[in-house]
N, C-alpha and C positions, 0 to 999 in steps of 0.2 A: 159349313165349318169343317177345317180340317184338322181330325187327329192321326193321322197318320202316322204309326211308329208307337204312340203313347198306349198306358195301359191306364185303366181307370177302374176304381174299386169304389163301388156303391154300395151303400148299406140299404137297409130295408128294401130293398129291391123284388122278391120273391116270391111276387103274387101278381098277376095279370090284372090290369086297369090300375094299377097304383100309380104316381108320380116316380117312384124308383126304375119302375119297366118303363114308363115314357122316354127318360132321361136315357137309361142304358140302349134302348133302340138309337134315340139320336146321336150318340157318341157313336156306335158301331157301326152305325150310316157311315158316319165319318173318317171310318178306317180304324177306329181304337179298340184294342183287345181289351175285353169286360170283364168285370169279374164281378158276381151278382151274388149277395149273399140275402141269406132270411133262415128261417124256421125247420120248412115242412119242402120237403127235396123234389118230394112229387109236386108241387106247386113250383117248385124252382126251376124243374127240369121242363114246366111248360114254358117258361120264360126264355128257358135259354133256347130253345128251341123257337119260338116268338122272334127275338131278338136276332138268332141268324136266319130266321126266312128274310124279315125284314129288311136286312142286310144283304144279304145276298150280292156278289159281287166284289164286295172290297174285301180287305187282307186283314182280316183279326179273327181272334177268339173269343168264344165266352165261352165261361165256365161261371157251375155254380158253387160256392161255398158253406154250407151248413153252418149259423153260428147264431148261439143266442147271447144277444148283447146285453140280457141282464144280467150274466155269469160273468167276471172281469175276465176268469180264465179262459170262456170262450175268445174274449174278444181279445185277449193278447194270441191265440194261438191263430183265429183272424188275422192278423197283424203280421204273423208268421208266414201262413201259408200263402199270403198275400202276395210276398214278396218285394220287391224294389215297383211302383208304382209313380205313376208322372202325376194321376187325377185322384182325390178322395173327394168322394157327394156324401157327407155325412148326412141322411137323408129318413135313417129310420127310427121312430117315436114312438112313444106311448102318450095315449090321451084319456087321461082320467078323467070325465066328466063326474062334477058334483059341488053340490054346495060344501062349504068350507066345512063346518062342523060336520056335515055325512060324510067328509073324505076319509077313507081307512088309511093306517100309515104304511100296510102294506104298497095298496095303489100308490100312495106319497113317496116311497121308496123305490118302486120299479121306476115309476117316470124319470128320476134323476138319475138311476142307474143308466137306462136305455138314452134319455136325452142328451143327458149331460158327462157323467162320467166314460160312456164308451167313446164316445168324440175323445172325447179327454185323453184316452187310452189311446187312440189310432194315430191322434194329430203326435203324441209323444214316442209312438214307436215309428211312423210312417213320415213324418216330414225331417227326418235326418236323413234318412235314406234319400228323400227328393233333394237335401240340398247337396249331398254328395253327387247326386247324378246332374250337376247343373240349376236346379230349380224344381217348381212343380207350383199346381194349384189344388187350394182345399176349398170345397164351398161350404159350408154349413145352410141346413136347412131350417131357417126360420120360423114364425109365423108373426099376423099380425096382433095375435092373442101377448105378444112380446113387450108392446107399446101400449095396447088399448084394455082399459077394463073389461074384461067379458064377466058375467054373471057363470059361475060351474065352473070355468077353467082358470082359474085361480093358479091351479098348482101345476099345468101345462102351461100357461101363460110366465111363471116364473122359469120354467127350464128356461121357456126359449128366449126370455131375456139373460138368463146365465149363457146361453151359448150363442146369444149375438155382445156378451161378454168380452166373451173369452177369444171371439173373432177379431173383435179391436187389438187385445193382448198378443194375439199368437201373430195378426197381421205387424206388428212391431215386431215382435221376437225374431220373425224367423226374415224379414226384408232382404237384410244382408246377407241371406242365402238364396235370395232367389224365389223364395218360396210367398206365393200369393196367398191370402186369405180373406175370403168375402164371404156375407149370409146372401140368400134369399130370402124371402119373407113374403109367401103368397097369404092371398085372402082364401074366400071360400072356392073349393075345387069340388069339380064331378067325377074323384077317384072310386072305385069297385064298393071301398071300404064305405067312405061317407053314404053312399047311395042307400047300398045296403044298410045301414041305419037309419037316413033322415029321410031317404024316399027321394024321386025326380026332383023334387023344388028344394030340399036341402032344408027345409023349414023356412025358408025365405030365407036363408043368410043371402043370395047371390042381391036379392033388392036392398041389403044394405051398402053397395058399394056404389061409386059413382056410375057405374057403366051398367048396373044392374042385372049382372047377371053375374053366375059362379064363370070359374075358369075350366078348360079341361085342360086334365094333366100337362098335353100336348103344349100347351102356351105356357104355364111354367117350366115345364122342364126347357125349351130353349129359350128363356133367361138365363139359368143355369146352366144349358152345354155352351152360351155366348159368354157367359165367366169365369169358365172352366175354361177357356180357350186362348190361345193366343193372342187373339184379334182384343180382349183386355188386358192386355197387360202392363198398362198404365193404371191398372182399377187394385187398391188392395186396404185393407180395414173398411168396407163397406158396407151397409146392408142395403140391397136394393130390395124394393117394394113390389110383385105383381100380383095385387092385392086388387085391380082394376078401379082404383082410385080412392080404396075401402079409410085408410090414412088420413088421405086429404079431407075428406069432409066432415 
C-alpha cells in the first residue's frame, strides 16, 4: 500500500504492542509521515523510534504528540498541532470493565469522553482541513462489543456503537468533500495491553470467534491502513468486521 506524500495522525498510538503502533508502522512502511500521539512521551519516543527503524528507507516522519483525549482542550490543541492531515485512525479508548450497577460515573464519563467526544472533536476540527486540501480518509476504530451483547462492557459496548454512529453521519456529511469515513470493528486482539490483563489465551475470548483464535494487532491494523488508502476509495459509511468471524456466528 502506498502513502506516499500523505500525512496521518493516529490516536492512541503510544505504547509498543498496541494496534495504534501496528497501524503507524504500516502507513510509514508506506511512505506516510506519522504522527503518533498518547500519554507518557517516554513510551511514545520508543514508538517513534520503533516505527522509523521499521521504516527505514522511505521518505516520511514521525513525530510524537503528547495529548490527553479526556481533556477536550488537549484534544483541540491535538487538532492544532496537528496540522493539515490527508489520514485520521481514531484509534485510542477507554475500556471500563464492569457490571452495570458496579460502574462508577467517573469510569462512565472518561470512556465517552476518550471514545466518543474526542473523535467528535478531531473529525470537526480535522476533516475541513481534508476537504480543502482535495479529500482525506478518517477510520474510526470500532469494536465488536458495538453489535453484540457482552456481560461488563455495557458502557464500552455503547461508545463504540455511538461512534460507528456518527461514522454513518459524518460518511454523509462530508461525501461531497471527498472526505471518506469508515469503522473497523476487530474482535479479540493480542495487543501489550489485553495480554497484560487477561494472560496468553485472553480468557478464551480468541475461541469465541469462527476462526478461533485472537488476532494480532498486525491483521487489524492492515484492514485499516487498506481503508485508509486509496485502493478503497469506493468504500465510505462502513463498518467492516475483523473480528475473524466473531459477528457471523
Amino acid at each position: 500500500m502506498d502513502f506516499t506524500g500523505k500525512t496521518a495522525l493516529i490516536t492512541g498510538s503510544g505504547a509498543i504492542g498496541g494496534l495504534g503502533h501496528a497501524v503507524a508502522r504500516i502507513l510509514a512502511k508506506g511512505g506516510a509521515n506519522v504522527i503518533i500521539t498518547g500519554t507518557d512521551p517516554d513510551r511514545g519516543a520508543q514508538v517513534v523510534h520503533d516505527v522509523r527503524t521499521s521504516a527505514a528507507g522511505t521518505a516520511r516522519t514521525v513525530r510524537f504528540i503528547p495529548a490527553d483525549l479526556a481533556d477536550p482542550r488537549a484534544v483541540q490543541r491535538l487538532a492544532e498541532d496537528a496540522g493539515a492531515v490527508d489520514i485520521l485512525v481514531n484509534n485510542a479508548a477507554v475500556v471500563p470493565l464492569g457490571a452495570t450497577a458496579e460502574q462508577d460515573l467517573a469510569g462512565y464519563d472518561a470512556a465517552f469522553a476518550v471514545n466518543v467526544r474526542a473523535p467528535f472533536i478531531l473529525v470537526a476540527r480535522l476533516a475541513p482541513r481534508m476537504a480543502a486540501g482535495g479529500g482525506g480518509s478518517i477510520v474510526n476504530v470500532s469494536s465488536t462489543a458495538a453489535g453484540l451483547g457482552m456481560p461488563a462492557m455495557a458502557v464500552y459496548g455503547a461508545t463504540k456503537a455511538a461512534l460507528e454512529s456518527l461514522t454513518r453521519a459524518w460518511a454523509a456529511e462530508f461525501a461531497a468533500s471527498n472526505v471518506r469515513v469508515n469503522a473497523v470493528a476487530p474482535g479479540p486482539m493480542t495487543t501489550s495491553k489485553v495480554l497484560a490483563a487477561l494472560g496468553p489465551d485472553l480468557g478464551g475470548m480468541g475461541l469465541t470467534t469462527a476462526l478461533k483464535r485472537a488476532a494480532d494487532p498486525a491483521e487489524v491494523a492492515q484492514v485499516i491502513a487498506f481503508i485508509a488508502g486509496d485502493q478503497a476509495g469506493y468504500v465510505t459509511g462502513a463498518v467492516v468486521a475483523a473480528d475473524g468471524g466473531r459477528t457471523a456466528i
